[in-house]
Kinemage of the C-alpha trace (Angstrom):
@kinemage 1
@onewidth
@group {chain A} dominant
@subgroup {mainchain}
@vectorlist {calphas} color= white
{ca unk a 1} P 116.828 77.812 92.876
{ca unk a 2} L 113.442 79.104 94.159
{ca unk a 3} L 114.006 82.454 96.385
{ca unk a 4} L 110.603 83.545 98.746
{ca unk a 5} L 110.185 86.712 100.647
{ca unk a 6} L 108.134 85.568 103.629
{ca unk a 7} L 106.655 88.915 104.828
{ca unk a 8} L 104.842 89.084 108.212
{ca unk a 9} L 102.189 91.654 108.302
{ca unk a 10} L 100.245 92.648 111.566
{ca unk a 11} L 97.202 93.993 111.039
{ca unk a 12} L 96.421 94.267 114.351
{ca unk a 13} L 94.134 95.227 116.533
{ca unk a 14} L 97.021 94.059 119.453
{ca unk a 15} L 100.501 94.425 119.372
{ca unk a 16} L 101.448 90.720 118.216
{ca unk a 17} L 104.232 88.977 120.466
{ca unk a 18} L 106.527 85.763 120.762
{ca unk a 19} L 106.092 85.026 117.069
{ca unk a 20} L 107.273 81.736 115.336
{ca unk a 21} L 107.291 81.923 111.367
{ca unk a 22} L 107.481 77.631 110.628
{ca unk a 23} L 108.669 76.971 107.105
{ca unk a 24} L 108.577 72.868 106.101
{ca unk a 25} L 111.157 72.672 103.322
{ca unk a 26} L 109.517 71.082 100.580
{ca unk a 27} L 110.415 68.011 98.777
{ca unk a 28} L 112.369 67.719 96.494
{ca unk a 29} L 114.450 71.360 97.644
{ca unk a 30} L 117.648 71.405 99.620
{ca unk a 31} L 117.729 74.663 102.026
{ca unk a 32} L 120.263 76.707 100.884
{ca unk a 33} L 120.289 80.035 102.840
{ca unk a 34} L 118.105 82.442 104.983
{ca unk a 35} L 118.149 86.169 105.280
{ca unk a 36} L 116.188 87.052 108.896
{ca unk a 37} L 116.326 90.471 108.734
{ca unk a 38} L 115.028 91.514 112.459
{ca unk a 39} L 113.556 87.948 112.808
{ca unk a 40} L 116.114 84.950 114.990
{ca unk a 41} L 116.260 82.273 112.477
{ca unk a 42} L 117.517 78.458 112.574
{ca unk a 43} L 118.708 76.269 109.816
{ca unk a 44} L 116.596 73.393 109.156
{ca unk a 45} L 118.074 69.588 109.724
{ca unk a 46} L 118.292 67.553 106.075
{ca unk a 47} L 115.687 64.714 105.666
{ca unk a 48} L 111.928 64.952 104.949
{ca unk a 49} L 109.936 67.317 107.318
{ca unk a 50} L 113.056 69.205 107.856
{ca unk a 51} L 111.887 72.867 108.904
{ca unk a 52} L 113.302 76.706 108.689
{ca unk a 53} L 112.257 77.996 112.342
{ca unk a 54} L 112.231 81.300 113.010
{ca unk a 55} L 111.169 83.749 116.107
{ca unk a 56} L 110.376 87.818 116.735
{ca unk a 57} L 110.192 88.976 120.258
{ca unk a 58} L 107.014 91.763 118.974
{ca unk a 59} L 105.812 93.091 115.761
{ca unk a 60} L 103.399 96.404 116.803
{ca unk a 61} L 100.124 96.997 115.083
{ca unk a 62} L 100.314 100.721 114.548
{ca unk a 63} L 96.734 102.270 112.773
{ca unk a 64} L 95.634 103.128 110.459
{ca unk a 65} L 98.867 101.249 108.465
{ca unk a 66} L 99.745 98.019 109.353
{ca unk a 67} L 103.359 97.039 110.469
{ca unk a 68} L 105.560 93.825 108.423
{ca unk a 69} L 108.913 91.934 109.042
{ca unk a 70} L 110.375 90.297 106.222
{ca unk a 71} L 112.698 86.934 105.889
{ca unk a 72} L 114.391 85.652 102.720
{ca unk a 73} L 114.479 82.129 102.161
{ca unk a 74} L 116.640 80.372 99.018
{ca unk a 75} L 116.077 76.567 98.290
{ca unk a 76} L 117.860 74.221 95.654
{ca unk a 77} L 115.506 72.324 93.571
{ca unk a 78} L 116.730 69.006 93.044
{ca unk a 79} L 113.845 67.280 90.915
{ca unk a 80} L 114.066 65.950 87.659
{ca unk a 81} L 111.125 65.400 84.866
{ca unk a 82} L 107.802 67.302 85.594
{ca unk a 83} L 107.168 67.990 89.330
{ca unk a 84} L 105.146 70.652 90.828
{ca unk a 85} L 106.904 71.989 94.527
{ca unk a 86} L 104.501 72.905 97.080
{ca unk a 87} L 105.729 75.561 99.902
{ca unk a 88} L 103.741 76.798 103.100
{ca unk a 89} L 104.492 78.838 105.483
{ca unk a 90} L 102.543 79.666 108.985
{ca unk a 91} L 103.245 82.122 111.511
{ca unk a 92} L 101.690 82.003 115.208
{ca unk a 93} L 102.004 84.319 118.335
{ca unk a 94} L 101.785 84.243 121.862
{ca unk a 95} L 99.307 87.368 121.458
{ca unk a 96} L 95.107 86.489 120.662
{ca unk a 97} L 94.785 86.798 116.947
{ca unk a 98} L 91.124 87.982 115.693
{ca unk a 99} L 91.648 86.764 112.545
{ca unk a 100} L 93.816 83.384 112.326
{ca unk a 101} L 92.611 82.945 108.544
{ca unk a 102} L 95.997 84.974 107.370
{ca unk a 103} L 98.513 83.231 109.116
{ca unk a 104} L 99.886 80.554 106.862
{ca unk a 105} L 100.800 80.931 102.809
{ca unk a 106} L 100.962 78.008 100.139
{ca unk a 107} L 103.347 79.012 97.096
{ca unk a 108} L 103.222 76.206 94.226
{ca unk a 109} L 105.830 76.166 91.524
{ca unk a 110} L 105.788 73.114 88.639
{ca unk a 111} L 109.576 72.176 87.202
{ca unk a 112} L 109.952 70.007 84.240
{ca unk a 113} L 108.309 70.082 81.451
{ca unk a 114} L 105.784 71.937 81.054
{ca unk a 115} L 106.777 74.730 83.493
C-alpha cells in the first residue's frame, strides 16, 4: 500500500475559496480509502483515469503564517516485476491565485526490483 498526505497550503495574499483538490489514481493502484479531514471528498470510479475528487468551501490566508487542510489518501499497489508509480495531485479555486506554480504535486515511487 502507498499512503499520501495531500496537504493544501494557502499562502495567500486572498482568502482562497470553492477549492477542488483532483487526485488521478495511478496505474497500476486500486483506491483503497480517503481520510478528508475538513475537506468533502468522493470515491473515485474503477478503470483507468478514475479520480479521488474532493472540495473546501474556503481555506483563509492569515499573515504572516500561512493556513493548510490536509487529506489522507491509501492506494493498493497491484504491479508485479519492476514498475515505477507516478501520482499527481492539483488543487484549483474559484479565488485569483498569484502564484499558480504550487498548485499541483508529482510523487514517484518504483516497486519491483530494484526499489
Amino acid at each position: 500500500q502507498i499512503e499520501y498526505t495531500l496537504t493544501v497550503v494557502n499562502n495567500g495574499p486572498y482568502n482562497a475559496r470553492d477549492l477542488v483538490l483532483t487526485d488521478v489514481i495511478p496505474q497500476g493502484t486500486t483506491f483503497v480509502s480517503v481520510v478528508p479531514g475538513a475537506w468533502s471528498c468522493t470515491s473515485p470510479g474503477s478503470g483507468q483515469g478514475a479520480a479521488l475528487k474532493c472540495t473546501l468551501a474556503d481555506l483563509p490566508s492569515t499573515p504572516p503564517g500561512s493556513v493548510s487542510s490536509t487529506v489522507g489518501l491509501t492506494l493498493r499497489v497491484n504491479v508485479s516485476g519492476s514498475q515505477t508509480i507516478t501520482n499527481v495531485a492539483t488543487v484549483t479555486a474559484l479565488t485569483f491565485d498569484p502564484d499558480t506554480s504550487n498548485n499541483s504535486i508529482m510523487f514517484q515511487h518504483r516497486f519491483g526490483n530494484g526499489k
